[in-house]
N, C-alpha and C positions, 0 to 999 in steps of 0.2 A: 491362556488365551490361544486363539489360533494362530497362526504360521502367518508372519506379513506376506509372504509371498510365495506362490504357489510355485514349487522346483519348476515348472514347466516356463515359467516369465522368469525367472532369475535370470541376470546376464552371467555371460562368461568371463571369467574374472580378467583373464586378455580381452574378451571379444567385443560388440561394439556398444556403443549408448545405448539408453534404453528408456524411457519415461518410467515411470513409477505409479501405481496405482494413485489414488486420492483419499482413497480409504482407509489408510494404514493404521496400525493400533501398535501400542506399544509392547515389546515382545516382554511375557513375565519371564524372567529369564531367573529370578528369584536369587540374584546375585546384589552385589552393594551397589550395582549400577542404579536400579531401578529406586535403591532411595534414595541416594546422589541426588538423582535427577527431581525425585517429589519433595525433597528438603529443598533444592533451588528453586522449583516451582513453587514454594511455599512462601521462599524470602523474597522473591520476585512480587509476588501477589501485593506480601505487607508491604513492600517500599513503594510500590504503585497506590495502594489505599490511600498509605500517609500523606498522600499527595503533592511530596517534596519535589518527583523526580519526572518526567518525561513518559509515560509508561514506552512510549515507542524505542527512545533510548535505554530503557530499563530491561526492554527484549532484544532490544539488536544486542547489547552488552552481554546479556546470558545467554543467548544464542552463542556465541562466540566462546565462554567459559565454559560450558556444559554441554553440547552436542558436543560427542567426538566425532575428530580430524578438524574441525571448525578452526579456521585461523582467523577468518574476519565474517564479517556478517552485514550486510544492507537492507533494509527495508524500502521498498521503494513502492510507486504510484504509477499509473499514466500519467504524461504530460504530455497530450499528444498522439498524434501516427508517428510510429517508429521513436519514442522518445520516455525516458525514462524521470522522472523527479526524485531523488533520493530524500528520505523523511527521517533515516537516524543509521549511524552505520557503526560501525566498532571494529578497531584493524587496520592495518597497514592497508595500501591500493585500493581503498572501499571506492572512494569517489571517480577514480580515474576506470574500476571494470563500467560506472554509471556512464562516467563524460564516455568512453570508446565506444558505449550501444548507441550511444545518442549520435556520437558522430558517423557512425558506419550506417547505423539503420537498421542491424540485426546484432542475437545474442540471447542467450538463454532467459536472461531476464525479460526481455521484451518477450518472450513466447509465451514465460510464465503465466505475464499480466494479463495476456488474450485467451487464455483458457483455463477448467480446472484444474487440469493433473497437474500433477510438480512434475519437472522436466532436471532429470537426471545425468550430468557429463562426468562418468567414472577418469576417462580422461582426455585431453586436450591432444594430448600428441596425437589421437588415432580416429578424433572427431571432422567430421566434412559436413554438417549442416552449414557453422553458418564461416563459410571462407574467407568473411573480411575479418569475422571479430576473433575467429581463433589463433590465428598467429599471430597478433596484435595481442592479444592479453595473455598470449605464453612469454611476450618479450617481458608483459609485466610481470612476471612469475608468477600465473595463474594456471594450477594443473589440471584441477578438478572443481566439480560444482555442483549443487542442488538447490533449485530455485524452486520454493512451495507456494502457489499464489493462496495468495487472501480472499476468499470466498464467502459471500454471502449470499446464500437464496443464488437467482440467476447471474448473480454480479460477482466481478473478480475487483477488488478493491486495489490489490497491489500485490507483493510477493514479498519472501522473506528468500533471501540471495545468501548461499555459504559459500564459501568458497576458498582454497587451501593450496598450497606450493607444492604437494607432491601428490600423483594420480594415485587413483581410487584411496581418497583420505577417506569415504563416505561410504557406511552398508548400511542393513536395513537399521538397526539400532538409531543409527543420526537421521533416515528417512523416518521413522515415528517420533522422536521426538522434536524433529523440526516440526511435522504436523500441528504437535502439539501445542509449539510455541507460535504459529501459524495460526492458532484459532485465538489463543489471546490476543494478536497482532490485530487481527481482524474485529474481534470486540473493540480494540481501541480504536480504530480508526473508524466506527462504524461510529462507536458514540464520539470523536471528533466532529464525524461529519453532521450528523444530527445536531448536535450542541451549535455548530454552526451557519444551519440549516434555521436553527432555530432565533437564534439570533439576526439572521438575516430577515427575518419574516418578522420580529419584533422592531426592527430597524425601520421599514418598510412601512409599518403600522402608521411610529410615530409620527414621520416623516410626513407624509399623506394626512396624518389626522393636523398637523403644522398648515397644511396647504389648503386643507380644508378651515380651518380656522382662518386664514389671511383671506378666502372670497368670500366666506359667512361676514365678515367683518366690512368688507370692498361692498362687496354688493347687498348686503344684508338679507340674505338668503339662508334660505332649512340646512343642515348637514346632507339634506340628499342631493337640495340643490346642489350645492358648492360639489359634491364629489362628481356629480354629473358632470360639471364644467371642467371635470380634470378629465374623468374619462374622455369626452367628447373631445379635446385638448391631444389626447394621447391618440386616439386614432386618426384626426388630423394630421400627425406630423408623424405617426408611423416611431413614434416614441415609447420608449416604459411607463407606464406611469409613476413608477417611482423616481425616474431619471426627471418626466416632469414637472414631478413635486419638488425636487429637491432643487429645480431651477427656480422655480417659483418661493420656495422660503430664501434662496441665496441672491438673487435678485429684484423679488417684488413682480418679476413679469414672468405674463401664462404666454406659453409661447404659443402662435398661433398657426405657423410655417417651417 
């Protein structure tokens, strides 16, 4: 394979942060690394099929055993301007690098989830982006870090956050295959979102077809009617119309104001 990284973008191994391409591909370096890593990739896959385990917690967890320098790992979300959601983490300090972006308002994770590239901190001591959260998470014993966001199409879903006690835990080796584990991340959470996407819109259905039933019934009127008197209903009152169906099965009354 080619070179993840062209000598001319490589940092200096003192010198300062650096983002990382998005592109990266894993180095065949044709050592036991490379089936380490596709045998975990493998037993990760099966225990997510079997469908026993979390897959989010099933990557944050291998994330953390298999990328080296990895001492803990985060997955996280937007929640927000400036605010982070964690969805599965693995590791000592996971929650508190989450709560200290969320209370400062900056930090590598938040950068990740706004953009595509992974966003690369070799180390902490020598970092000046973000002033509030880097001293505040060296106290936690946080050195270094690489945050991958989750990418799909135009959208950045979340990122996948490492992060480890002593600087530059992280070369390109753990920058490919955090990638890697970064696009599984991202399948899970895309078919999360979908699945509940989905669900929402069959929710929706019922609920409305309940409300249409209860004026077909009131007034003895077509299914078009009765849906007409929800819509007409909803933009009266500058309502959902599912918010007004669902008033209308739990109460009996179309609100009309």
């Amino acid at each position: 394979m080619s070179e993840l990284l062209d000598p001319a973008e490589a940092a200096d191994p003192q010198g300062e942060p650096w983002r990382v391409p998005g592109s990266a591909t894993l180095p065949d370096s044709g050592g036991e690394s490379t089936t380490v890593f596709a045998a975990a990739l493998t037993e990760l896959a099966m225990a997510v099929q079997a469908g026993k385990l979390d897959p989010l917690v099933v990557l944050a967890e291998g994330a953390t055993d298999v990328i080296p320098g990895t001492e803990f790992s985060i997955l996280v979300t937007p929640a927000g301007p400036g605010r982070l959601a964690a969805q599965a983490t693995s590791g000592t300090e996971t929650l508190q690098v989450v709560d200290l972006q969320n209370e400062v308002g900056e930090g590598p994770g938040l950068d990740a989830v706004s953009q595509p590239e992974p966003v690369w901190v070799p180390d902490l001591a020598t970092e000046d982006r973000w002033p509030l959260f880097t001293p505040a998470a060296r106290e936690l014993g946080v050195a270094s870090m690489l945050c991958t966001p989750l990418v799909t199409g135009d959208r950045v879903l979340g990122a996948l956050n490492l992060a480890a006690s002593r600087p530059h835990a992280f070369n390109e080796e753990s920058q490919a295959m955090a990638s890697l584990f970064a696009a599984h991340a991202t399948i899970a959470l895309a078919g999360q979102e979908w699945h509940r996407n989905l669900t929402t819109a069959l929710d929706s259905r019922d609920v409305i077809g309940q409300a249409k039933g209860i004026l077909m019934e009131r007034f003895r009127v077509t299914p078009d009617a009765a849906f007409a008197l929800l819509v007409k209903a909803s933009q009266r009152t500058h309502t959902k119309l599912r918010t007004i169906s669902e008033e209308l099965c739990r109460t009996g009354v179309l609100r009309n104001k």
